[in-house]
N, C-alpha and C positions, 0 to 999 in steps of 0.2 A: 148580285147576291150579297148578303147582310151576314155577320156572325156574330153571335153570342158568348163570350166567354162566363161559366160559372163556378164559383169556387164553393164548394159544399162543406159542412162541419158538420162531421158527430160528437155526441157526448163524450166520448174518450180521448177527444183531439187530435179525431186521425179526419186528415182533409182529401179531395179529390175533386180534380179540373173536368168540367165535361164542358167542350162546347156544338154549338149546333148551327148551321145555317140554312139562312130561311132568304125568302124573294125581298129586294130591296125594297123598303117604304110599308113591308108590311107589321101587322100590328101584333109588336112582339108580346105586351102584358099579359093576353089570353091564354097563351103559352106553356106562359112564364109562370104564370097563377096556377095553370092545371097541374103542370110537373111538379110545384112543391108542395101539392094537396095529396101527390100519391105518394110522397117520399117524407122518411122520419129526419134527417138530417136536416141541416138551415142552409140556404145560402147565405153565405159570410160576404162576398160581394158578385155583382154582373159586371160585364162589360160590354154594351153593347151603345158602340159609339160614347158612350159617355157612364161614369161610376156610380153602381147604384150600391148603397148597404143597407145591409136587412139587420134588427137587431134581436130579434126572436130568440128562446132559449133551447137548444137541440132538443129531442126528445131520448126518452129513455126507454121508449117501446121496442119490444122485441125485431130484430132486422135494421135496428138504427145504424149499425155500422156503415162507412159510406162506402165500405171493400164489398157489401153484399149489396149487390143491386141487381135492378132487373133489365135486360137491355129487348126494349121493343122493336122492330123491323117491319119498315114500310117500303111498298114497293112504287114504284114511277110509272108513268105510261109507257115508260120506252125500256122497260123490263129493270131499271136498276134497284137499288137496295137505298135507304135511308134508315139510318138506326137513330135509336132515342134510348142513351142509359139514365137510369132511374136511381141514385145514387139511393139506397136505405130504404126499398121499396116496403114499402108495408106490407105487415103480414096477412093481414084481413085480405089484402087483393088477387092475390095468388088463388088459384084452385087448390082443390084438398090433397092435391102432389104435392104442395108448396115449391113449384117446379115451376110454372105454368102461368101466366098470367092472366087473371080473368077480366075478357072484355066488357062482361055481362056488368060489373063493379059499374056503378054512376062515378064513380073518380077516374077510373079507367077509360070510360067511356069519354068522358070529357076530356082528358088529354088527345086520344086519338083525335076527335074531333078539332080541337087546337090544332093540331100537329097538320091536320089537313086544310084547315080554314087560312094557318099562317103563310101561303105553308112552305114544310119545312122541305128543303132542296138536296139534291146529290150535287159530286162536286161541278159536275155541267151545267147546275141550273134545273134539272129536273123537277119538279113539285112531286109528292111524294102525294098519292090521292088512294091507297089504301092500304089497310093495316092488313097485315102477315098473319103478327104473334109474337108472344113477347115471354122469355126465358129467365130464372133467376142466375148470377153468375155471380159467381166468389173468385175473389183474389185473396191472395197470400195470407195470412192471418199469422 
C-alpha cells in the first residue's frame, strides 16, 4: 500500500493536510486530477514518493475555504470504510441541502470512479469498490 500526502491552499492562507492511501504501483494522477476538479483550494504540494508543486491561483469561489469541505465514504468488500475529504468542495456539487454531495455531478462522478479504479485502500489494504455518500463538514472558523 502507497500514500499520498496533500497540502491544500485557500485564498485567505489557511492550509490543510489530507492524505490518502491507495494499492501500491497504482496510477495515482487520475486521482489526483479528479479530487482537485471538485475542490476550490490549490494543492500547494503532493508527496507521493517524490514532490510535486502545482502553481495555480486559489479560487475565490464560494466554499473555497479549505476548513469547509466535504468528506466522501467508501466502503470495502469486507465491510470497512475508506473516506475521501474534499478540501473546499464546490458549491455547484452539493444537492440543494448544500449538505449532501451530488453523485449525479460529472465532477463527482469522476472522482468516485478514480477512487475506485486507483483504488483507494483501508488501513489493511482493503480496495474500496463502492461509494456510500459524501457530507459537507466544517471545522472551526
Amino acid at each position: 500500500m502507497d500514500r499520498v500526502y496533500t497540502n491544500w491552499a485557500d485564498a485567505y492562507g489557511n492550509t490543510r493536510l489530507t492524505w490518502y492511501s491507495y494499492r501500491t504501483g497504482a496510477d495515482l494522477p487520475p486521482f489526483s486530477t479528479a479530487l482537485s476538479a471538485c475542490c476550490n483550494p490549490v494543492v500547494v504540494n503532493a508527496v507521493a514518493g517524490e514532490l510535486q508543486t502545482f502553481g495555480s491561483v486559489p479560487s475565490t469561489n464560494p466554499y473555497a475555504l479549505v476548513k469547509d469541505s466535504a468528506v466522501l465514504q467508501f466502503g470495502t468488500g469486507v465491510g470497512s470504510l475508506v473516506g475521501v475529504i474534499a478540501p473546499g468542495f464546490r458549491e455547484a456539487l452539493y444537492l440543494a441541502d448544500n449538505q449532501t454531495v451530488d453523485p449525479a455531478q460529472p465532477l463527482v462522478a469522476a472522482l468516485i470512479a478514480a477512487v475506485i479504479a486507483l483504488p483507494l485502500v483501508d488501513g489493511a489494504g482493503n480496495p474500496a469498490t463502492t461509494y456510500i455518500g459524501g457530507l459537507r463538514q466544517k471545522r472551526g472558523y
